[in-house]
C-alpha positions as CSV (number, residue, x, y, z in Angstrom):
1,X,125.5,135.0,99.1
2,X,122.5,135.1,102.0
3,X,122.0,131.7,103.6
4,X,118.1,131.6,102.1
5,X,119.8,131.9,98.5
6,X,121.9,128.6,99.4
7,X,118.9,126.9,99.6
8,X,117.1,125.5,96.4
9,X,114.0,123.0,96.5
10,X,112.3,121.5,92.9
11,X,109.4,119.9,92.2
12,X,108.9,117.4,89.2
13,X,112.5,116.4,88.4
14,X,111.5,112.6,89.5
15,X,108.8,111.0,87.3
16,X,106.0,109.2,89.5
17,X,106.9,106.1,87.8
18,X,110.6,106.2,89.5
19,X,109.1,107.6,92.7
20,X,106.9,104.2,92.6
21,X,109.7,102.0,91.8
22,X,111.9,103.4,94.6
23,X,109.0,103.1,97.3
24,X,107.7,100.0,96.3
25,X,111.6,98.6,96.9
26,X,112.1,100.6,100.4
27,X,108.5,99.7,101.9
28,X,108.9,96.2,101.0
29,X,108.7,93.8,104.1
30,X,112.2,92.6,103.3
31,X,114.2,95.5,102.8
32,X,117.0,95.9,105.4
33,X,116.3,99.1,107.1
34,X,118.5,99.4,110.5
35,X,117.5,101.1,113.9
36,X,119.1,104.2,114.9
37,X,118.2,105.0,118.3
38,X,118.1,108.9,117.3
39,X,118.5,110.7,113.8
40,X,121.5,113.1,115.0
41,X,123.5,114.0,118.0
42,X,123.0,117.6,119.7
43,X,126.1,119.0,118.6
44,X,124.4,122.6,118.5
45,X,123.0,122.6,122.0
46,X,119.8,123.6,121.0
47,X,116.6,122.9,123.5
48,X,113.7,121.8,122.9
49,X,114.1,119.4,120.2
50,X,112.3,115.8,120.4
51,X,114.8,113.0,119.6
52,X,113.3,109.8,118.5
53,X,114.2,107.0,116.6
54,X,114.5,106.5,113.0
55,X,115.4,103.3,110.6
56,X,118.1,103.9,107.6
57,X,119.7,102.1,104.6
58,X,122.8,103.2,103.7
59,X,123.8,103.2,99.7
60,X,126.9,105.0,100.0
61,X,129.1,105.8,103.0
62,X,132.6,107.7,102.9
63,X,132.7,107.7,99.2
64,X,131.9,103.7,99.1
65,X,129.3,101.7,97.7
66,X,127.7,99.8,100.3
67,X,124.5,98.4,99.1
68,X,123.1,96.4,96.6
69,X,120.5,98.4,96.2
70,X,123.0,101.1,94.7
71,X,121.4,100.7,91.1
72,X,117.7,101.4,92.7
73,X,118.9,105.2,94.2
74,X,121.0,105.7,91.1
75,X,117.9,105.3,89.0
76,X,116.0,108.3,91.0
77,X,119.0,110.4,90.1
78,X,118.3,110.4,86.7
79,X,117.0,114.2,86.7
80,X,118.5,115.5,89.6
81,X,121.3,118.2,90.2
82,X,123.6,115.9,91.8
83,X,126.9,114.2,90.1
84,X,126.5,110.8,91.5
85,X,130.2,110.0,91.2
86,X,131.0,113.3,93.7
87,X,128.4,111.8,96.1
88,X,130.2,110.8,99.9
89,X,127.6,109.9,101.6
90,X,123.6,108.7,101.0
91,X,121.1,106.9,102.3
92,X,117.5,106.5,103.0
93,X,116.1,107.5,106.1
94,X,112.6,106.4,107.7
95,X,110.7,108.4,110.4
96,X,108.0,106.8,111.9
97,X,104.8,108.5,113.3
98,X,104.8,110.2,117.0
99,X,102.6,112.5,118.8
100,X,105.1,115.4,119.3
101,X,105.5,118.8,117.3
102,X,109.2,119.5,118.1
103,X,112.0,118.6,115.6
104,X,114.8,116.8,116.0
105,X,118.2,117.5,117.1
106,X,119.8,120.0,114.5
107,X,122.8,119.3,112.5
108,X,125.5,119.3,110.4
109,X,125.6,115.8,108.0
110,X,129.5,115.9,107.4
111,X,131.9,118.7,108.6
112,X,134.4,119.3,105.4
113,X,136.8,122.2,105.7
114,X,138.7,120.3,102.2
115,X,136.0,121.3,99.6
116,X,132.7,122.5,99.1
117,X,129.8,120.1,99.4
118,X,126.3,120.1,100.0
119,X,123.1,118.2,100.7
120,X,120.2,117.2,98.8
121,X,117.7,115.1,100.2
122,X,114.6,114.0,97.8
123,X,111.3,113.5,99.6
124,X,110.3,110.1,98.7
125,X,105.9,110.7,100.3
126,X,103.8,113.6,101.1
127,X,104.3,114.2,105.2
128,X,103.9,116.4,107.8
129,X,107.6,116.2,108.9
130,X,109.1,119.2,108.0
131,X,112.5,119.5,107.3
132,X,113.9,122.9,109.3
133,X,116.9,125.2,108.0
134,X,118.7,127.7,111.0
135,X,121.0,130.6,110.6
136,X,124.3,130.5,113.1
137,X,122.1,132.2,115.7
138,X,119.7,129.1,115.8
139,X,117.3,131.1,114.2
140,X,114.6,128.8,111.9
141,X,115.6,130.5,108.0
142,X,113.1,128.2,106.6
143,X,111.0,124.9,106.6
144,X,110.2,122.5,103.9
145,X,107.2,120.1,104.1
146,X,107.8,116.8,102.4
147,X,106.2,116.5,99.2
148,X,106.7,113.3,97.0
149,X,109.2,114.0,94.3
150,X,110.1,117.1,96.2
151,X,114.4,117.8,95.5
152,X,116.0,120.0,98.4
153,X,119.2,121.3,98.0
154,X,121.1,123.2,100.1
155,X,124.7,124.0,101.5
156,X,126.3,121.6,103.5
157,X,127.3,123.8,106.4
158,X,123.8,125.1,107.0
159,X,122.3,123.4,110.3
160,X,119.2,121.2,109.7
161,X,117.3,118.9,110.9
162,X,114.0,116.7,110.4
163,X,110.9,116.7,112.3
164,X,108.8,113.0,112.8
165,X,105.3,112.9,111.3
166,X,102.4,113.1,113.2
167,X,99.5,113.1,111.1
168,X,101.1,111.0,108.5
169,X,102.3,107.3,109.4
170,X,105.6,108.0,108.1
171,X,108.5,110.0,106.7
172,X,110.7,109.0,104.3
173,X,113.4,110.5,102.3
174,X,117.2,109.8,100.3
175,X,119.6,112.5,102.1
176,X,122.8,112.8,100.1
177,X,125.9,114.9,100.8
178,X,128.1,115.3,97.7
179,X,131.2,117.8,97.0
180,X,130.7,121.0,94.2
């Protein structure tokens, strides 16, 4: 299969009345986000890239519930191709605004040589933070602009990465890794 075909994005699998339920919960003043002083480590050595922070909520982490908010993300599911009981990892992330055009550092979410898995993450507002997709060769295969309601999926060992907004105020999205 070419990389490109691994790589799958819907619109309209999330009702806009779940999409206002889940962002009405995560932009609430008392939701615990938590600071991450950078989204991802340069494992790839790429240059270039523009690390900045990011704040995240984790729902599920090696396979274990760890939020109460678990029954808030399960509800988005409801239409989307992922078996929430093969999900290992997901959480919410949220890029704030900056005045660079780079993208952040490029990676891989989990490394699994077990089993098959991939990643979906579900664009939670329309931004200007693109997520990018790269071949082996570092090569950009492909970029998808945020679009509320917007469902990426795409093989878990295909190097990604997310770009900070800059016209937008923020970015914010559910990333989940799950097995096939």
């Amino acid at each position: 299969m070419k990389v490109e075909e691994s790589i799958n994005f819907y619109d309209g699998l999330i009702t806009e009345k779940k999409l206002n339920d889940i962002n009405k919960i995560l932009l609430n003043k008392n939701f615990p986000w938590y600071y991450n002083h950078q989204t991802s480590e340069n494992d790839y050595n790429f240059k270039n890239t523009f690390e900045h922070f990011q704040f995240a909520h984790w729902f599920i982490f090696n396979s274990e519930i760890s939020s109460t908010y678990i029954n808030d993300f399960k509800n988005v599911l409801d239409n989307v191709p992922i078996n929430y009981d093969l999900i290992v990892r997901a959480k919410a992330n949220f890029l704030p605004q900056v005045q660079n055009n780079s993208f952040n550092n490029p990676h891989k979410d989990i490394v699994r040589k077990d089993r098959q898995h991939k990643i979906g993450i579900i664009y939670l507002n329309d931004a200007d933070g693109d997520t990018v997709i790269f071949n082996q060769d570092k090569e950009i295969i492909k970029r998808i602009t945020p679009k509320a309601g917007r469902v990426l999926i795409m093989d878990g060992d295909l190097i990604h990465t997310s770009s900070h907004p800059n016209k937008t105020k923020h970015r914010m999205v559910l990333n989940i890794n799950f097995l096939v």
